[in-house]
ROMARLO-733064 format. One record per residue (C-alpha): residue in one letter; chain; x, y, z. Coordinates in nm, 3 decimals, always signed. Each point is the difference from the previous one (the first is absolute). Layout:
N
- A | A | X | Y | Z $
...
This chain:
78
- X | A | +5.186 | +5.153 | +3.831 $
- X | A | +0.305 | +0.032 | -0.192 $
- X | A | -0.075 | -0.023 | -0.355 $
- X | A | +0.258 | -0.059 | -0.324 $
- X | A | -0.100 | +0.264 | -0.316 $
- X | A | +0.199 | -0.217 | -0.341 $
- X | A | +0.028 | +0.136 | -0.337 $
- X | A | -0.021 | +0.398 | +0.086 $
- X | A | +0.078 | +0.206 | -0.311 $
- X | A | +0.356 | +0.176 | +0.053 $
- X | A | -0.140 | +0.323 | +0.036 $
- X | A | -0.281 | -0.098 | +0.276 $
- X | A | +0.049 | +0.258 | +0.264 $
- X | A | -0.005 | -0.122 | +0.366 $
- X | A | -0.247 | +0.239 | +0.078 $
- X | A | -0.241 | -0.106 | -0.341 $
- X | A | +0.044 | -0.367 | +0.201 $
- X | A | -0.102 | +0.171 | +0.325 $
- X | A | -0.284 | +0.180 | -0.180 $
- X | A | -0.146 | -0.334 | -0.190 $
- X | A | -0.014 | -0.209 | +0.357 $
- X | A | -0.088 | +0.300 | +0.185 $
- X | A | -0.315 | -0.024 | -0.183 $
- X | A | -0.035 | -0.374 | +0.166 $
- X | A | +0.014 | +0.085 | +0.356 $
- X | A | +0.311 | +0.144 | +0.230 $
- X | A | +0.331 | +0.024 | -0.072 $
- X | A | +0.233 | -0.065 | +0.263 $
- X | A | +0.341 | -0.017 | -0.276 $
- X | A | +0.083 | +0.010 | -0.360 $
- X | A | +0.381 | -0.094 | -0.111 $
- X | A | +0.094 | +0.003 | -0.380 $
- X | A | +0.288 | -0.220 | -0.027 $
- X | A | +0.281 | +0.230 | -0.190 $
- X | A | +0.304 | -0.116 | -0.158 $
- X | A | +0.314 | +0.105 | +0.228 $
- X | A | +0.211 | +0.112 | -0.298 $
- X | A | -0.246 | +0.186 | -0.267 $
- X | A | -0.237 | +0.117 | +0.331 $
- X | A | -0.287 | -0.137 | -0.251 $
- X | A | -0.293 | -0.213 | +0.059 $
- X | A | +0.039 | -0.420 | -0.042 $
- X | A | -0.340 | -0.034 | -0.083 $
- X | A | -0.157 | -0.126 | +0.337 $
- X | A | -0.106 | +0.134 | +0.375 $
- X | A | -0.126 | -0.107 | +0.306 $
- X | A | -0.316 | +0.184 | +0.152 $
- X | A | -0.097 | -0.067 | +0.350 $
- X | A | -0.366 | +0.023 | +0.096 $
- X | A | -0.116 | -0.028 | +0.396 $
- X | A | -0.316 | -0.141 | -0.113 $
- X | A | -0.006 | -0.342 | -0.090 $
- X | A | -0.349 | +0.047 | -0.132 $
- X | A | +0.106 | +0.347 | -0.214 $
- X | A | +0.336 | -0.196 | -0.131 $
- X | A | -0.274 | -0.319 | -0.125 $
- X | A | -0.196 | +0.267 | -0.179 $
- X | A | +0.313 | +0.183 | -0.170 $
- X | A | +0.145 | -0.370 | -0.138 $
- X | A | -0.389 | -0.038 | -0.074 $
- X | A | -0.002 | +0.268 | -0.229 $
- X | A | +0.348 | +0.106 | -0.085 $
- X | A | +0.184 | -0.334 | -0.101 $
- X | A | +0.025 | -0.008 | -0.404 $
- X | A | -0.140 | +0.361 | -0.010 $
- X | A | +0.179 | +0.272 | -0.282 $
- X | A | +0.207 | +0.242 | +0.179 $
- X | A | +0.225 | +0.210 | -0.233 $
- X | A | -0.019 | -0.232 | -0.278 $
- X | A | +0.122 | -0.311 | +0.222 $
- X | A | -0.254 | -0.277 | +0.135 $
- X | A | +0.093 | -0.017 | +0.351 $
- X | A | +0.030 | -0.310 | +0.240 $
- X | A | -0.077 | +0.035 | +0.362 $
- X | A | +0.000 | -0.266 | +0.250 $
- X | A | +0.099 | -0.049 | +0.358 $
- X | A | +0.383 | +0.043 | +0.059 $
- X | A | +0.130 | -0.359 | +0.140 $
């Protein structure tokens, strides 16, 4: 399940991203969007979790959490 990470703090790491689902279930991908001309973050990702049941859990318990200061908004990408 492909899921849509909103409202990252600009200095979120991918790998802090990876880290916080990680602790969910299995990762299969992590992608922080970056801006093409400063190479910095835009504030969102997409994580991709092979378990449908693992990605539930992770929304479950990550959407509206504190990470780095930011509430965070996960949700199935469309």
């Amino acid at each position: 399940m492909k899921l849509l990470v909103r409202n990252l703090s600009r200095s979120t790491s991918e790998e802090e991203i990876r880290n916080l689902f990680s602790a969910h279930g299995d990762v299969d991908s992590c992608d922080l969007v970056l801006d093409q001309t400063t190479g910095k973050s835009k504030g969102f990702a997409f994580v991709e979790m092979p378990n449908d049941d693992q990605a539930q859990k992770a929304i479950s318990n990550l959407h509206e959490a504190m990470v780095d200061k930011s509430r965070i908004r996960v949700k199935i990408s469309q």
